[in-house]
C-alpha positions in Angstrom: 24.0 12.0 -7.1 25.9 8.8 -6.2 24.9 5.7 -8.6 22.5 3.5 -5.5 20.6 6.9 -4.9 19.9 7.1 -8.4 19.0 3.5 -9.3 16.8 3.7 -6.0 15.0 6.2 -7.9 14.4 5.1 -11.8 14.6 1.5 -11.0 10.6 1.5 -9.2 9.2 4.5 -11.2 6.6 3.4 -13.9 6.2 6.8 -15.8 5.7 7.0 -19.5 9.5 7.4 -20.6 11.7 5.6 -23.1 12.6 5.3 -26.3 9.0 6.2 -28.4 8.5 4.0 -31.7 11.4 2.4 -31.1 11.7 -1.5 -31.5 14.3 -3.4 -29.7 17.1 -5.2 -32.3 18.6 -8.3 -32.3 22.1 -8.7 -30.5 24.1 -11.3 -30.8 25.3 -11.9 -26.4 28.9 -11.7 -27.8 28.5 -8.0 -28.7 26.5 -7.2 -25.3 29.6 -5.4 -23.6 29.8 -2.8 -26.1 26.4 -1.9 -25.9 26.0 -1.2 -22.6 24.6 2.2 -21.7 25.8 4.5 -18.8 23.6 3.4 -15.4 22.6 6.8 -15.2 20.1 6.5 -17.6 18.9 3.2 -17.7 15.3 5.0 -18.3 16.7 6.2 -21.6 18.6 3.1 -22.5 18.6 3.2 -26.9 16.8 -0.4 -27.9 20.6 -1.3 -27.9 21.6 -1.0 -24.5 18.2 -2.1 -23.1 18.8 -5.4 -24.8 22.1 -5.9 -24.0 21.9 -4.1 -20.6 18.4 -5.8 -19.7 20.3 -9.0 -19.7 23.6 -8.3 -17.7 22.7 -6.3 -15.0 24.8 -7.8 -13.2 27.7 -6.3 -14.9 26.4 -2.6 -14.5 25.0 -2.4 -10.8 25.6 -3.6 -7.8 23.9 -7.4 -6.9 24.0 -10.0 -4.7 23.4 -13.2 -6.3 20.6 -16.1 -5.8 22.3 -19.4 -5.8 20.0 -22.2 -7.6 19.8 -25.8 -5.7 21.2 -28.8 -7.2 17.9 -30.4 -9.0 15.7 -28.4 -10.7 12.2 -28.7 -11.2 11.3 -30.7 -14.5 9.3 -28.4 -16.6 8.2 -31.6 -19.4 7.5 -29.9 -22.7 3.8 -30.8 -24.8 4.2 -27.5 -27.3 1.1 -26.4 -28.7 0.6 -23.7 -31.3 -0.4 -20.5 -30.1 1.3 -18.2 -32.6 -2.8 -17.5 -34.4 -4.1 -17.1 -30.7 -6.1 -13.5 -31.4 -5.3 -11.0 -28.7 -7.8 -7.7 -29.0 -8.0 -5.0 -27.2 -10.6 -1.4 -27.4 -8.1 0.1 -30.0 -5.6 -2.9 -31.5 -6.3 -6.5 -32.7 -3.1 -9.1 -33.5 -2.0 -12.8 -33.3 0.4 -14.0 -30.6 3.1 -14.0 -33.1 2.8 -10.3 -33.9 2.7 -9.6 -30.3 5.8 -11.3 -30.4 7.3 -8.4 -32.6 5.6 -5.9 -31.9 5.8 -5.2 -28.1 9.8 -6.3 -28.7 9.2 -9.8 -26.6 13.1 -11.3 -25.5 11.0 -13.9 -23.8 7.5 -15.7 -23.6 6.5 -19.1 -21.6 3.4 -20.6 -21.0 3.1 -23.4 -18.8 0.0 -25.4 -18.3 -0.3 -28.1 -15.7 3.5 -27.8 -15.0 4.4 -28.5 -18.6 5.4 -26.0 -20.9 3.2 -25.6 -24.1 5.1 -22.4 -25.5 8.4 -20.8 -25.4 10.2 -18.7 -27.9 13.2 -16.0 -27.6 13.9 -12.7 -29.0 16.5 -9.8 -29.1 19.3 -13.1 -28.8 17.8 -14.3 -25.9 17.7 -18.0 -25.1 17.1 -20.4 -22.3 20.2 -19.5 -20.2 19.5 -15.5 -20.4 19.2 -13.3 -17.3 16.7 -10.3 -17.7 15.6 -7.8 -15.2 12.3 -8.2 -13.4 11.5 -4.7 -12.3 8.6 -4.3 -10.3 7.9 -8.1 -10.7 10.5 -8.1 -7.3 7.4 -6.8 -5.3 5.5 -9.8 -5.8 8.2 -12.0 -4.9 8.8 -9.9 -1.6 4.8 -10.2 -1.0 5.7 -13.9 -1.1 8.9 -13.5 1.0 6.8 -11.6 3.8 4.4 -14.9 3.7 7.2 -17.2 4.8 8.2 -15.1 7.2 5.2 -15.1 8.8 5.1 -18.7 8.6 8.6 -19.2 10.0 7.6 -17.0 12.9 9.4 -13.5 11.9 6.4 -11.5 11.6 3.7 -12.4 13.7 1.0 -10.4 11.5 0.6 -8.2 8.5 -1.9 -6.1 11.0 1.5 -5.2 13.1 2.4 -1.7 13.0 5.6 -0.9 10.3 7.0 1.3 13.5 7.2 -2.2 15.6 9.6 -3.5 13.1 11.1 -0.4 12.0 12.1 1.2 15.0 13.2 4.3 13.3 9.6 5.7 12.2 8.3 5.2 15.9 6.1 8.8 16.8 5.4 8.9 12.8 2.0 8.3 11.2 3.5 4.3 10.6 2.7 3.9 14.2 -0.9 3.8 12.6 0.1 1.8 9.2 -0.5 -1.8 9.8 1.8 -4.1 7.3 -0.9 -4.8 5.5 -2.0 -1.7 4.7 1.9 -0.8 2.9 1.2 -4.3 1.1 -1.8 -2.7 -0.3 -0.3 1.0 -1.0 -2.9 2.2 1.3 -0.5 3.4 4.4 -2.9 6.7 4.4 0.7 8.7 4.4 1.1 11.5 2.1 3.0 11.0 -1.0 3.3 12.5 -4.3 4.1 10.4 -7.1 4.4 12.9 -9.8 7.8 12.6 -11.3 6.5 16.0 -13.7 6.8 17.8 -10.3 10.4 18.6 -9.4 8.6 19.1 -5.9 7.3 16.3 -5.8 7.9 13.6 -2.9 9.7 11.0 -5.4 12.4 13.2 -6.6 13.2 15.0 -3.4 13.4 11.9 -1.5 16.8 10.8 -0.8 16.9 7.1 -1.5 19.6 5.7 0.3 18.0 3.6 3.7 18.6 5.7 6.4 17.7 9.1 4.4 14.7 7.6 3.4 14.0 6.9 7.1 13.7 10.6 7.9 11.7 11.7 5.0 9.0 9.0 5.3 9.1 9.7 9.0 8.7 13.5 8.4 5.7 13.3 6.5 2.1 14.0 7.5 -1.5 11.6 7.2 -3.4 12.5 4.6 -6.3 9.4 5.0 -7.3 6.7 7.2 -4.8 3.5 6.5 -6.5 1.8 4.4 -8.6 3.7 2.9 -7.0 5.1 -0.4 -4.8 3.9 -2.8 -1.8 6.0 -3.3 1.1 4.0 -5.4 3.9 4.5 -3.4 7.4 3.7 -4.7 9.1 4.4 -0.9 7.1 2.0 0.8 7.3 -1.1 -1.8 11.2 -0.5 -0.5 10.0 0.3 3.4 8.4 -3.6 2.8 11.7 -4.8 1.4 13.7 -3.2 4.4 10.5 -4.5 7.5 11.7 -8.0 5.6 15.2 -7.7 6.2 14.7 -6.0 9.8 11.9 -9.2 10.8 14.4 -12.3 9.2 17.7 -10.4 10.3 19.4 -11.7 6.8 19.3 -10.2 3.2 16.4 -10.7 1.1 18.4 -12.6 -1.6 19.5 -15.3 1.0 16.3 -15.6 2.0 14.4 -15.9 -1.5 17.3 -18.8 -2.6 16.6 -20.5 1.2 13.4 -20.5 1.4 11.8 -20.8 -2.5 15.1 -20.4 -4.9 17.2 -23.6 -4.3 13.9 -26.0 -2.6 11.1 -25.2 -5.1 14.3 -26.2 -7.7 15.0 -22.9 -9.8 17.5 -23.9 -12.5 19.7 -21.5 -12.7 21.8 -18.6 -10.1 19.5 -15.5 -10.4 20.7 -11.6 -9.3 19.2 -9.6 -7.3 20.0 -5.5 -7.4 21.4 -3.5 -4.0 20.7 0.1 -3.1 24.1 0.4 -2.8 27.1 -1.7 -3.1 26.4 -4.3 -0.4 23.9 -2.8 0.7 20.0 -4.4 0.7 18.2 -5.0 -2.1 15.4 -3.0 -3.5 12.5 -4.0 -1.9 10.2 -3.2 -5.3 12.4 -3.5 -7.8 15.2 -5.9 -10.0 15.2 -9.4 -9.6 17.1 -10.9 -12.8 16.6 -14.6 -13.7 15.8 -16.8 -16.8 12.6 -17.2 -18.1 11.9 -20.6 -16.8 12.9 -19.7 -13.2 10.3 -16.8 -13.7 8.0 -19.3 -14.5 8.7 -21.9 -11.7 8.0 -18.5 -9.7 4.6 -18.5 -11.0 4.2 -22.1 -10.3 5.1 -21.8 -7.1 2.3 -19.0 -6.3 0.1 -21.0 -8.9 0.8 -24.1 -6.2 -0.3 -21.9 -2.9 3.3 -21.3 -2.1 3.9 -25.2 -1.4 7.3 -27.2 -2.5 6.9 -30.3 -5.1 6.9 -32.9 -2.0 4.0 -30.7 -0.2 6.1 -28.7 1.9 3.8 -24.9 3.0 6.8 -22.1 2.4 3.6 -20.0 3.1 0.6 -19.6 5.9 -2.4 -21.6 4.7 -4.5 -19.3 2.7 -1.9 -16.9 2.1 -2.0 -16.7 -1.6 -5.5 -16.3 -1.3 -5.4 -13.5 0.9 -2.6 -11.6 -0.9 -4.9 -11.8 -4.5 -7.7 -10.8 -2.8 -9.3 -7.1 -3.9 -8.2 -4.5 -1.2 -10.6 -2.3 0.1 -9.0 1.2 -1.2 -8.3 -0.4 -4.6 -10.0 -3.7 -5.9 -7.7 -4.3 -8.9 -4.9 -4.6 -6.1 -3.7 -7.1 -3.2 -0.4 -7.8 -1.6 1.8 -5.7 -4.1 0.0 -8.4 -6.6 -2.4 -7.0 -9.7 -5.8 -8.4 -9.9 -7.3 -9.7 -12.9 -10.9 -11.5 -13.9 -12.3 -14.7 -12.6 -9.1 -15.2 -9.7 -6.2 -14.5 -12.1 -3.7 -12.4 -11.0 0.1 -10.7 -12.3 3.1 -9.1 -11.5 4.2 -6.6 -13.5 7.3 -4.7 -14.1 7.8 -1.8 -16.9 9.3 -2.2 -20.1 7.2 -5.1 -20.3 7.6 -7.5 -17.5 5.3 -10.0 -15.8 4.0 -13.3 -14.8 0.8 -13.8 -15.1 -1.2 -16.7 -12.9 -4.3 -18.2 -14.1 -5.6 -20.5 -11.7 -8.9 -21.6 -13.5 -6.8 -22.4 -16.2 -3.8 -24.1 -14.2 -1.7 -21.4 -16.7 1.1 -19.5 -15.9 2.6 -17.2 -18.7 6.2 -15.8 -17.8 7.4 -12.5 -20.1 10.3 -11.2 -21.0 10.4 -7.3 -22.9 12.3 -4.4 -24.0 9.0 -2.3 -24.8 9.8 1.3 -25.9 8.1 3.2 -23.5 8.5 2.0 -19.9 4.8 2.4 -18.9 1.9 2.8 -21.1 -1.5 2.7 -21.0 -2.4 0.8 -24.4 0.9 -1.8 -23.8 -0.7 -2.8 -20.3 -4.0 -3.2 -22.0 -2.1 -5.5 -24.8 0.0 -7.7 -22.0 -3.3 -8.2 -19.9 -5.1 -8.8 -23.1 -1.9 -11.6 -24.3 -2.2 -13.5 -21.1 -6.1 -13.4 -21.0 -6.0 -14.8 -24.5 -3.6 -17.3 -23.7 -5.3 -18.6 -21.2 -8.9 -19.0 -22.8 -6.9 -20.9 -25.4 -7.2 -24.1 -23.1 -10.5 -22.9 -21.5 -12.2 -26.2 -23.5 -9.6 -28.4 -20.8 -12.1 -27.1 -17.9 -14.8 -28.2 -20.7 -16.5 -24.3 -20.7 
């Protein structure tokens, strides 16, 4: 199996692999080169090489880079403590500070009206450190397919995939609307169970074209729209409709259109199927901790630029957090929380969470052992909740 076709693979899965009980290690960024692990198994990466590798993707897989802008956004600091901020959850309680440690945190930020009010490093991390996104990516591409819409690329998310993707025309995506792949409710049959060596995400050849024929080869199962079948093809079919509509890579577009305008501070990396190939559609954005907090803002801010300037359709960050009808805790490749807030998430500990109520937005950094668990979801949803109430008095509740 060639290195793209394997990434395409292990890159999007969220199943409960890793390194159990292990807690990632400091590393000095000097030693970082002889730490990296073999690409191969990035899934099995020792707390070593997910460190050191998690921030230097760059220099194991193919990328194409995001170029930052000239002047970025101010991000004025007014700290506050938050280290005794309780987090609970059904089965653990803990501060912020031993969520810190414990769930092996290389970065946290929380940013309340703009400014930041925390920030702390781990592992060796600091300001100027890369780290991979994971499935975070897909909320940036739900973004991306807003401004397309917007500049006139798409026309609608109730377009048929087929009309942009040629190639699956006289498949069941002649009846999957755009929307309905933003909401993994396409209504094609998929099995996600990587257990099953049968199973549709490890026989499916990942390269572009391959992945054309298999998707196009399979049968309906249910209605679009209907039932909510996570999907790890189709949060790369959205990826490769985006490229097809804006005839330009995704990475060009993201620095054009948000990157360099909404004033990220520093080049970001994005992760190709293939050497230059496209990038993954759902997967492997790497930037700094900051920049994944201006991202937040700039969702936070309805997907307008600091002088006013709508990257997105009016109401389009509305729309894309709003509960789906197969599956309320999803929207536009965005997870839905309580009382408007919303995340994206990415495994091994990844998100940015938005809080609207709250003007918060908490960006995270992590090298968790297990790459998807059910009690280290509850503990991130249950950190940014926390956070958040912590300047619930602001609103005066």
């Amino acid at each position: 199996m060639k290195i793209f076709q394997f990434l395409a693979l292990v890159f999007l899965l969220s199943a409960s692999i890793g390194n159990v009980g292990a807690q990632a290690p400091f590393i000095d960024p000097a030693d970082d080169a002889s730490n990296f692990g073999s690409p191969f198994k990035i899934l099995f990466w020792t707390p070593e090489q997910q460190v050191s590798g998690y921030r230097n993707i760059n220099q194991i897989f193919p990328t194409r880079i995001i170029v930052a802008g000239g002047t970025p956004l101010e991000l004025p600091e007014a700290l506050v403590d938050l280290g005794k901020t309780p987090i609970k959850t059904k089965n653990n309680s803990m501060t912020l500070d031993e969520y810190f440690i414990r769930q092996s945190v290389a970065g946290l930020l929380v940013l309340k009206d703009g400014n930041i009010v925390y920030e702390r490093y781990g592992l060796g991390n600091s300001g100027d450190s890369r780290w991979i996104s994971f499935s975070v990516t897909k909320s940036v591409v739900s973004m991306l397919v807003g401004a397309a819409i917007k500049d006139g690329y798409i026309n609608s998310v109730d377009e048929m995939v087929s009309d942009y993707l040629p190639r699956l025309k006289g498949t069941p995506y002649d009846q999957s609307t755009i929307r309905n792949i933003l909401q993994m409710a396409s209504g094609v049959a998929w099995n996600e169970d990587y257990a099953d060596p049968a199973s549709d995400v490890n026989k499916a050849s990942w390269q572009t074209l391959d992945l054309y024929s298999y998707l196009g080869q399979k049968q309906r199962d249910s209605a679009a729209g209907t039932v909510f079948n996570y999907n790890t093809a189709e949060t790369n079919l959205v990826g490769t409709l985006l490229r097809s509509a804006i005839g330009n890579n995704l990475a060009t577009y993201l620095q054009t259109k948000i990157w360099q305008p909404f004033g990220m501070e520093a080049d970001a990396w994005w992760t190709l199927t293939e050497p230059g190939g496209g990038e993954f559609g759902g997967c492997c954005i790497n930037a700094t901790l900051r920049d994944y907090g201006r991202l937040g803002l700039f969702a936070l801010n309805e997907g307008r630029l600091p002088d006013g300037t709508a990257v997105l359709p009016d109401g389009w960050m509305a729309q894309s957090t709003a509960p789906s009808t197969a599956y309320p805790g999803y929207g536009y490749l965005w997870w839905l929380g309580d009382s408007g807030a919303y995340q994206a998430s990415g495994i091994f500990g990844q998100g940015i969470c938005v809080h609207p109520q709250q003007n918060v937005v908490i960006a995270l950094h992590s090298a968790r052992a297990v790459a998807s668990e059910d009690e280290d979801w509850a503990l991130q949803d249950a950190m940014c909740e926390a956070v958040a109430a912590a300047f619930a008095d602001d609103l005066g509740e």
